[in-house]
BALUM-317466 format. One record per residue (C-alpha): x, y, z. Coordinates in steps of 0.1 Angstrom, whole numbers, padded with zeros to 4 digits, always signed. Example, Ala and Ser with C-alpha at 12.3 -4.5 7.8 and 13.67 -1.06 7.14 Angstrom:
2
+0123-0045+0078
+0137-0011+0071
# end
This chain:
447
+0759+2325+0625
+0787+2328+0653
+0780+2354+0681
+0799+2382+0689
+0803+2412+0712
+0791+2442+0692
+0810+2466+0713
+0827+2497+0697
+0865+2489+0678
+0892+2513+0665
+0917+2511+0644
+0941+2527+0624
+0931+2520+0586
+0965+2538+0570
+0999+2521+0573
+1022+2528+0602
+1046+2560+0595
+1041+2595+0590
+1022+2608+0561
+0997+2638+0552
+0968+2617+0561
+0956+2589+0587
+0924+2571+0585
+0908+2563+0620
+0879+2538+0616
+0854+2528+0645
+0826+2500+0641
+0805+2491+0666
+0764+2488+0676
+0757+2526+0684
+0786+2555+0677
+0760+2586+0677
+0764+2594+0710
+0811+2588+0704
+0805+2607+0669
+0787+2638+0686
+0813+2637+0716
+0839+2640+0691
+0821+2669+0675
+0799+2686+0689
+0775+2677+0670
+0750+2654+0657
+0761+2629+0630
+0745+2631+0594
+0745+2599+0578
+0767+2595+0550
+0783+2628+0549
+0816+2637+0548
+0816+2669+0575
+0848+2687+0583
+0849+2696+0621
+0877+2701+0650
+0877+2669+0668
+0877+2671+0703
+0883+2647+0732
+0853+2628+0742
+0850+2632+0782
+0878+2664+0786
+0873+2683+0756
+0903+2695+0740
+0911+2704+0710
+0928+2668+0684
+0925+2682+0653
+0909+2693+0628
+0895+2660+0600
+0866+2654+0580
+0842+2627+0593
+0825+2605+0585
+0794+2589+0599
+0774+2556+0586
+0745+2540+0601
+0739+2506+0602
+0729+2484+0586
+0741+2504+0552
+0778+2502+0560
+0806+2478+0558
+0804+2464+0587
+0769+2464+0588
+0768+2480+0619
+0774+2518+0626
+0808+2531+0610
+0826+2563+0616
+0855+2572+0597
+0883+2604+0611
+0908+2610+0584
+0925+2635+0600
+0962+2648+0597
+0989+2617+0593
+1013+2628+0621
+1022+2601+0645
+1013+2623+0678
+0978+2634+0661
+0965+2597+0650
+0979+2585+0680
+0957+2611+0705
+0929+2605+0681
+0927+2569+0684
+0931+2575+0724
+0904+2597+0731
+0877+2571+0711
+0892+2545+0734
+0888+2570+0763
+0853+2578+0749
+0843+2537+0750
+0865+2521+0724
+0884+2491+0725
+0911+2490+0698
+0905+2464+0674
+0918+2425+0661
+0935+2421+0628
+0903+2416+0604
+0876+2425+0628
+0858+2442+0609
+0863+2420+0576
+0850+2394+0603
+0819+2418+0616
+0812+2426+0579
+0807+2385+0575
+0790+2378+0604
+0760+2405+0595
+0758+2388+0560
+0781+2419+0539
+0797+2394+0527
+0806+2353+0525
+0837+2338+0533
+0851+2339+0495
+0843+2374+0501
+0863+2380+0528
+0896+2360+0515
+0892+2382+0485
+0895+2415+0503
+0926+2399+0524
+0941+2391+0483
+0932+2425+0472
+0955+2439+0499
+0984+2416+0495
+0980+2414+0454
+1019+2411+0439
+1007+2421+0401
+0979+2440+0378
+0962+2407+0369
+0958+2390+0406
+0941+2426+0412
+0918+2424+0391
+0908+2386+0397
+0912+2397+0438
+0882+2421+0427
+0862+2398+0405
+0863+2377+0435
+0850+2409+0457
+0822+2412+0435
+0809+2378+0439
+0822+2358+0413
+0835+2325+0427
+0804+2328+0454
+0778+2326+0421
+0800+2294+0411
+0798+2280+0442
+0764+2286+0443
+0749+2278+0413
+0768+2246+0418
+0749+2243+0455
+0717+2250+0437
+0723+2226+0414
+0724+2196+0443
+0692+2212+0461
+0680+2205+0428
+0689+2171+0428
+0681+2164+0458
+0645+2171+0459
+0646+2148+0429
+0663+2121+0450
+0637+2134+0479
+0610+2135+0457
+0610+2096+0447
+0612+2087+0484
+0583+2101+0495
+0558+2088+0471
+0553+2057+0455
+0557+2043+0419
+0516+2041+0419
+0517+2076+0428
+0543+2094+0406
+0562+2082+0373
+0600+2077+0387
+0623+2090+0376
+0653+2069+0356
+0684+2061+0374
+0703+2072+0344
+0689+2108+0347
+0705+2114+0382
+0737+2098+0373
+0744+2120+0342
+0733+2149+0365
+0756+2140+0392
+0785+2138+0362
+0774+2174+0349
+0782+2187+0385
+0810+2167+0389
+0827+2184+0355
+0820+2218+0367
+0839+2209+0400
+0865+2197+0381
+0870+2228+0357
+0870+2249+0392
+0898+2222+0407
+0917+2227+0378
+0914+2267+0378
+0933+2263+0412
+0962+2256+0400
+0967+2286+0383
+0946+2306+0408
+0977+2293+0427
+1003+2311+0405
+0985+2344+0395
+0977+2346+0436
+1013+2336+0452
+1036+2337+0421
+1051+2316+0390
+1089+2306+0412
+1114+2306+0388
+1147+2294+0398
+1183+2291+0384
+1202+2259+0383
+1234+2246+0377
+1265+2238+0387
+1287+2261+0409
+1309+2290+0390
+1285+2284+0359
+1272+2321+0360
+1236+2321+0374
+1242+2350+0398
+1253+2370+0371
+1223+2359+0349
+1201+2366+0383
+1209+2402+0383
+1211+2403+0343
+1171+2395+0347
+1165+2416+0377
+1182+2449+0361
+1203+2456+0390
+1231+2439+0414
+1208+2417+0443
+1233+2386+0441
+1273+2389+0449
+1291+2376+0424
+1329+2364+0423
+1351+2339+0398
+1354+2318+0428
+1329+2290+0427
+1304+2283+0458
+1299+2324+0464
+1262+2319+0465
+1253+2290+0496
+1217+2308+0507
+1188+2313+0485
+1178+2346+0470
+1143+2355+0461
+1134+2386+0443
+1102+2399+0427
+1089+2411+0393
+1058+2413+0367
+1059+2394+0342
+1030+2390+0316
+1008+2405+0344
+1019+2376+0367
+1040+2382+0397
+1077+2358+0392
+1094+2348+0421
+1132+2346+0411
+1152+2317+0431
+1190+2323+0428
+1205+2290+0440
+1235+2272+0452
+1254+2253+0427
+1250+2215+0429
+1278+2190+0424
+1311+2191+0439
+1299+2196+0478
+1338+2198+0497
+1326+2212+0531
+1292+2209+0556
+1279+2244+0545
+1282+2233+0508
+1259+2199+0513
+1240+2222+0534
+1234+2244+0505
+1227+2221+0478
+1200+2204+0499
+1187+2242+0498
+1188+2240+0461
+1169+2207+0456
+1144+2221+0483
+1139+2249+0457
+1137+2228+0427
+1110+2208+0444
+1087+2238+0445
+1098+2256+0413
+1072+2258+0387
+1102+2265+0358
+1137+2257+0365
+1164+2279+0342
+1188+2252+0338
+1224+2271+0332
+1259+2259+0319
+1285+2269+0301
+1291+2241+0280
+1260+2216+0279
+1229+2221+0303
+1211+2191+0292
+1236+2172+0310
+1230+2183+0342
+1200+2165+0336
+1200+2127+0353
+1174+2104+0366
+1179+2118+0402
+1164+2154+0385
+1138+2138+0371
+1127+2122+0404
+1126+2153+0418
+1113+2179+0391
+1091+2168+0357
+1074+2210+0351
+1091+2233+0327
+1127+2236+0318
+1145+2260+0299
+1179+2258+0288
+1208+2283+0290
+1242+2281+0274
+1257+2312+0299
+1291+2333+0288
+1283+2334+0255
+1303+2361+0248
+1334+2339+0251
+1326+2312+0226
+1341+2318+0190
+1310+2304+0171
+1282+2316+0148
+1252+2317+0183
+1227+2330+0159
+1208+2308+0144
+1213+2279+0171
+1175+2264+0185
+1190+2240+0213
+1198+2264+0239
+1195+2300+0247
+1228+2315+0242
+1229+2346+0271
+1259+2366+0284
+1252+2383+0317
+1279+2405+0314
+1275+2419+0278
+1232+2414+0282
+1235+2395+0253
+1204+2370+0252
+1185+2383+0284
+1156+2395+0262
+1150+2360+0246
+1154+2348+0277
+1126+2368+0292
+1107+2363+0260
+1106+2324+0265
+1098+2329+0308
+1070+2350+0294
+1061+2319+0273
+1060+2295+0293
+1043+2314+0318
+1012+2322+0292
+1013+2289+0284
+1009+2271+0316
+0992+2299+0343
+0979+2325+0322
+0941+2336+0329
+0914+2333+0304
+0884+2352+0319
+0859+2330+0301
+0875+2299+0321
+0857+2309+0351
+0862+2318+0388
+0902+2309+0400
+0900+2295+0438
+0919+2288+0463
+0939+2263+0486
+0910+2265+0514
+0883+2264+0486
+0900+2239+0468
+0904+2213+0497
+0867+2218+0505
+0861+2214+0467
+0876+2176+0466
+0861+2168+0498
+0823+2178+0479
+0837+2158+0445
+0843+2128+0471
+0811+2126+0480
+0794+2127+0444
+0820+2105+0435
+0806+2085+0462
+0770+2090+0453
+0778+2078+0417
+0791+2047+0427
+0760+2042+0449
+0737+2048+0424
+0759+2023+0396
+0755+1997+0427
+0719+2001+0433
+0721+2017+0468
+0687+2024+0483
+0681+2060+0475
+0679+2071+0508
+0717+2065+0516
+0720+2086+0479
+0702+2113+0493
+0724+2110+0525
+0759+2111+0499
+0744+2142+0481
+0728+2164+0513
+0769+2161+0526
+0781+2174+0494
+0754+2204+0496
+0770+2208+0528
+0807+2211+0520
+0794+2238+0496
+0779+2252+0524
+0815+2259+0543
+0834+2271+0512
+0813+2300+0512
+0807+2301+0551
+0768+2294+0553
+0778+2266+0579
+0804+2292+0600
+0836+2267+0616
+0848+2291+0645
+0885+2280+0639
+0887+2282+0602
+0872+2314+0604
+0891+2327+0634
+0923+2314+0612
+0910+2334+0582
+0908+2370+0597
+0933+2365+0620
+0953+2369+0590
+0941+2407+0580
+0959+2437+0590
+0948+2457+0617
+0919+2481+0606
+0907+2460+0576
# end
């Protein structure tokens, strides 16, 4: 495990602003002695005590909080823990998290004590990046996966999968060391089809990531179609309120526009875009490269037109975008035809919200369809985990084609100890400084 410094840290826990109440946390190897000069008196562990706080070395008067004392190792951290939630003023927080500095303190990184938590074994690395999700969750459902992930879930996977080469490699081990005289081999065929059973669970977790990927960052959603066709209007049809200007004269949107909402329990990024085709000026081809940017990362495009959408549709699209479409006959209200019982587009007029349910009704479709969460699927991962993943399936990949070959099974063994390893670093049993320091250096201040 990496070393550290166990000296004391401080940090605001509560976001910036004024407020009723302000959380001051403190980790470090021994706060007795800071916790009773902040008292005046001796800390209880794990109980809540009400006191006047007082400045460690001059002794005036802070406040008055309750605090909060927890000895190592049972604490978050793992080391001793004091937690002041004392009155949310500016001023007061401010001269509280002074006089612990004054009293021996240093003020703390972003994630340091996510990161001291890790390094005393409170948690693993999936862990970790699940507390750092739990904070930044956009919707109910990546909540409640951010906490599945909190409790361990995705580490037991990753485990039992880990568990499952140790396994196999005593097996490999096992034929090395003795002789056929000596034990009755075991058949080729019986490692391969255990390599392929661990190679299908790595798969189902490889394919989880993609909507791990959605339910953690968002489903993007953008509008498309030529300029003047109505998308602005339909962008704040959708939204419920006015985010895009809109005007009769075509081009008014050039930048991109992102908003937010739940959907299905699934956060949806909204992508207002410029309208393509017809570029007269630099900040118009400007613009439209913006769009096909857009469409490039869009996991459903909301093709709009008055007339025909499927004809914005050309090989150039299809180069360029081959996920989910769904088509949008905008302003509606001005055609003098029966729009009832029509199945080829989605008839909507912004301005009357005429058709913005269905519309809804057929994102929410898609969406289920494509990145909804079963539960009984499994753990969801992510980008980190994921690249680590296919670098493991490389090397059973690797090992299989060994054994199909005839490789001695010492270079077998070899293939499969590297994939234990590269399970090893998803959860952080083999610590990398950088990726780690990357990790936390992500967390807010305090966490």
């Amino acid at each position: 495990m990496l070393p550290y410094n166990q000296d004391n840290i401080v940090a605001l826990a509560t976001p910036p602003g004024n407020g009723a109440l302000a959380i001051v946390r403190l980790s470090g190897k021994n706060l007795f002695n800071l916790y009773k000069s902040l008292t005046h008196k001796a800390p209880k562990n794990r109980y809540a005590l009400y006191s006047k706080i007082y400045h460690p070395s001059r002794g005036f008067l802070l406040d008055e909080a309750v605090i909060t004392y927890f000895k190592s190792p049972n604490s978050f951290t793992g080391e001793d823990m004091v937690e002041i939630s004392c009155h949310g003023g500016v001023n007061v927080r401010e001269s509280v998290v002074g006089a612990t500095i004054d009293g021996g303190a240093r003020l703390a990184r972003p994630g340091e004590f996510s990161l001291r938590s890790f390094l005393n074994g409170k948690i693993d690395l999936l862990q970790a990046e699940a507390i750092s999700s739990l904070i930044s969750s956009k919707s109910k459902l990546s909540l409640e996966i951010s906490l599945e992930h909190l409790s361990g879930k995705v580490s037991r996977a990753i485990g039992s999968l880990k568990q499952d080469a140790l396994d196999l490699l005593s097996i490999i081990e096992n034929e090395l060391n003795f002789s056929d005289e000596e034990i009755i081999p075991i058949k080729t065929s019986k490692i391969i089809s255990d390599i392929c059973n661990i190679r299908d669970s790595i798969d189902s977790l490889l394919r989880s990531s993609v909507i791990g990927k959605n339910i953690f960052s968002g489903v993007r959603v953008i509008l498309y179609g030529k300029p003047n066709s109505g998308k602005s209007t339909l962008y704040n049809a959708i939204l419920g309120h006015d985010r895009a200007i809109t005007s009769s004269i075509p081009g008014t949107t050039r930048d991109c526009l992102e908003s937010w909402f739940e959907l299905g329990g699934i956060p949806i990024c909204l992508v207002d875009t410029a309208g393509i085709g017809g570029a007269k000026s630099e900040l118009d081809v400007l613009a439209v490269k913006q769009t096909i940017i857009e469409l490039k990362r869009a996991d459903i495009c909301i093709i709009v037109d008055e007339d025909n959408p499927h004809l914005l549709i050309d090989d150039a699209f299809r180069r360029i975008y081959n996920k989910h479409c769904i088509w949008v006959r905008s302003k509606s209200d001005l055609l003098q035809m029966d729009i009832k019982n029509s199945s080829e587009y989605l008839f909507v007029s912004s301005i009357k919200n005429l058709g913005i349910d269905r519309l809804l009704t057929s994102i929410s479709t898609c969406v289920v369809d494509n990145y909804s969460y079963d539960s009984s699927v499994g753990a969801l991962i992510t980008n980190r985990q994921r690249g680590l993943l296919r670098d493991s399936l490389d090397c059973l990949n690797l090992a299989h084609k060994q054994l199909k070959s005839n490789v001695g099974m010492d270079v077998v063994a070899s293939t499969v100890r590297g994939f234990s390893l590269a399970l090893m670093e998803i959860i952080g049993e083999i610590p990398d400084k950088d990726i780690i320091e990357n990790i936390f250096k992500n967390f807010c201040i305090g966490k």
